[in-house]
C-alpha positions, 0 to 999 in steps of 0.5 A: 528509430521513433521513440515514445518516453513517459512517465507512468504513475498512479495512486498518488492519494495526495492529502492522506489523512494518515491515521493510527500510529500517525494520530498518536504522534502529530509530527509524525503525521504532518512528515507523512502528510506532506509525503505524499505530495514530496513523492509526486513532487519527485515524479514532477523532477523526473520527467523535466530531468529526463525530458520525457514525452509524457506524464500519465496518471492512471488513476487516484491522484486523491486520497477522497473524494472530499479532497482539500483545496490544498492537495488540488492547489499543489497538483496543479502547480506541480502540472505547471512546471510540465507544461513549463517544459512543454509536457503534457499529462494525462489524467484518470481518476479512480475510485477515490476521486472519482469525476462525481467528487466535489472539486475546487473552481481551479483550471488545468494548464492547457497541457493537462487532459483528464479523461472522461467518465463516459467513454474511452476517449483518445489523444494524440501527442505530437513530437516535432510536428508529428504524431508520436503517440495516442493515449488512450483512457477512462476516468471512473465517473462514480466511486463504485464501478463494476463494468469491465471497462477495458471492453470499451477500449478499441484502437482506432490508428494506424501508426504511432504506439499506442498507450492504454490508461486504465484503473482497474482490478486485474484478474481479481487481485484479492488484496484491493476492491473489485473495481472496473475488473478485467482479464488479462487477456481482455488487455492483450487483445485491445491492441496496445502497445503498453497498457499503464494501470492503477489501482494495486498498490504494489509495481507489477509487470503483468506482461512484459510485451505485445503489450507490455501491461503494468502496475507502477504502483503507489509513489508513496506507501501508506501504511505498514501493508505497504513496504519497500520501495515505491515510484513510477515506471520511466517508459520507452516505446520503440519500433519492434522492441520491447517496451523497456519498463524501469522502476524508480524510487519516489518515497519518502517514507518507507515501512517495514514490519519485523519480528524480533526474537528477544528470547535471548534478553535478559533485561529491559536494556538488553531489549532496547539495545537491541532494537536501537542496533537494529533500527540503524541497520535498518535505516542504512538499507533505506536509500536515505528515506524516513524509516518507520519500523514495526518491531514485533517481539517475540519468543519465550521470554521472562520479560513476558509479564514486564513487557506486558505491564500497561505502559511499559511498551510506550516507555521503551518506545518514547525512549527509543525515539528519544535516541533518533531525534533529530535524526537525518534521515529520520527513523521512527519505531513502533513496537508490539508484542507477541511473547510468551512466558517461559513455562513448559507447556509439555510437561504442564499438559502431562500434569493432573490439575487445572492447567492441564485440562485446559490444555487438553481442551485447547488441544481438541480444539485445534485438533478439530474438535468443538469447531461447530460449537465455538462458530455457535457461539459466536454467531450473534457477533456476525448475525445480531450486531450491528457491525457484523454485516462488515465482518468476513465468515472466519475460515477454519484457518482464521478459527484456528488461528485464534484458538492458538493465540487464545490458548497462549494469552490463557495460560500466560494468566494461569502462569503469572496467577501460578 
């Protein structure tokens, strides 16, 4: 029975520059750094070990525009070793390296095909002498593309399975920029057997058949918005069969975000041994990946005003890091806090002096009052400052939000102050 293998990747973003938590802690940084490449690396690996038909980018194999002479000398030695092994790949570039970027005077193997900005253009990949697949796609040849490009795409064969390489924002994703946006049902009419996407973050299957259309996902997260595993999708094409999709791991690193009740800690060593517990619990879920992990802390404490202290955070996570070094896989931790002290606030709401006319006027306000007058006074932020053309309108949800989080951190002073 015919049958097409390949690899579907995409948003690879080699050279990250990795910032915040990474800034802080430059060794950190470099393990992130080189991540990146680590994961591609990995996808590289796959494909020889599998002996697949093909490798297909769908898009930001860069993380800028203005990409590094280093990440474009480690992509194209990684491209070599496919067409070592007679692997061709399939290349499209997206908003962030967009054809338009600036780009070293370095040569692809013969194996490689980037695909024009222009037009949807086809290729043949042949097996054996004959045709087994035509892979069809669309490089972004600017960063800001708002065409619906999946227009452009029309199959133009008869036989062999058909493969559609688009970077795209699908049905409006509300998490990623609305780039060369498409419907869903734009996709399924074009004929396609399996459309392999780029763009959102996170491995989905959109369809699973008559096409398949599918997101592999970045190959490494970036940032703790991005946890779980990340990889590419191991295809297989058959003749009256469902595309089989697998999802495999290619991380390096892999985020995690949790809160952490430490309302039951008495003391700063109960704090940290509960963090250390739960960071090696952690670590042994990870396939043997790097961890980093976001503790939040949380719930009513009387730590509230140690932890609050300026510095005291930092220390107990020097510490903490301090009992991981060395560690292989690594584990690195971030800490950050969202107690509140231990006061009553019912029976400080039923008082009769300041604190309790500062709840109550709280209280009006999460219960709708003043709303108006607060989004008043806050209208030269969005308005009159210069960085407010950046800023989203807050929403009622958004609004009251922060009135929650600014009547907690008020009565956290007037408590300490009390």
């Amino acid at each position: 029975m015919p049958e097409f293998r390949f690899i579907h990747c995409s948003d690879l973003h080699l050279d990250t520059p990795f910032a915040g938590l990474a800034k802080a802690r430059p060794e950190l940084k470099e393990k992130l750094r080189h991540a990146t490449f680590q994961a591609f690396q990995n996808i590289i690996d796959l494909a020889l070990r599998e002996q697949v038909d093909a490798v297909i980018v769908a898009g930001d194999v860069y993380d800028a525009e203005d990409k590094s002479l280093q990440a474009q000398l480690k992509f194209r030695n990684a491209l070599k070793k496919l067409a070592e092994a007679g692997i061709p790949a399939f290349v499209a570039h997206g908003n962030h390296d967009p054809l338009a970027s600036r780009s070293a005077s370095l040569q692809y193997p013969e194996n490689v095909t980037v695909f024009p900005g222009d037009r949807v253009e086809r290729y043949e990949v042949v097996r054996e002498g004959k045709p087994t697949a035509h892979i069809y796609g669309i490089s972004f040849p600017k960063r800001q593309v708002t065409e619906n490009l999946a227009l452009l795409f029309d199959k133009k064969h008869a036989s062999g399975f058909a493969v559609g390489v688009l970077h795209t924002n699908v049905d409006g994703n509300s998490s990623h920029e609305n780039y060369a946006p498409c419907r869903l049902k734009q996709l399924v009419g074009k004929g396609m057997d399996y459309w392999a996407l780029g763009h959102v973050h996170a491995h989905q299957v959109l369809r699973e058949h008559d096409p398949a259309v599918v997101y592999s996902g970045n190959s490494q997260a970036r940032s703790f918005k991005e946890q779980g595993r990340k990889g590419c999708c191991l295809v297989t094409l058959r003749d009256q069969t469902p595309p089989q999709v697998r999802f495999v791991a290619t991380d390096v690193v892999r985020y995690l975000s949790q809160d952490m009740d430490i309302s039951h800690c008495s003391s700063l060593d109960g704090v940290l041994r509960t963090v250390q517990s739960k960071s090696e619990e952690i670590s042994s879920r990870m396939d043997g990946r790097d961890a980093l992990i976001r503790f939040k802390f949380t719930g009513r404490s009387m730590l509230h005003a140690e932890l609050r202290k300026g510095g005291t955070l930092d220390d107990l996570q020097e510490d903490i890091q301090g009992q991981f070094e060395a560690r292989s896989p690594g584990v690195w931790v971030d800490l950050a806090l969202d107690t509140r002290g231990l006061y009553d606030i019912e029976s400080r709401r039923q008082g009769n002096d300041f604190v309790a006319d500062i709840i109550s006027l709280y209280d009006e306000v999460e219960n709708g009052a003043l709303q108006d007058d607060i989004k008043t006074v806050l209208k030269p932020l969005f308005e009159e400052w210069p960085g407010g053309r950046y800023l989203d309108d807050l929403t009622p949800e958004e609004l009251l939000r922060l009135v929650h989080e600014a009547k907690e951190l008020t009565l956290d002073q007037l408590m300490e102050d009390d």
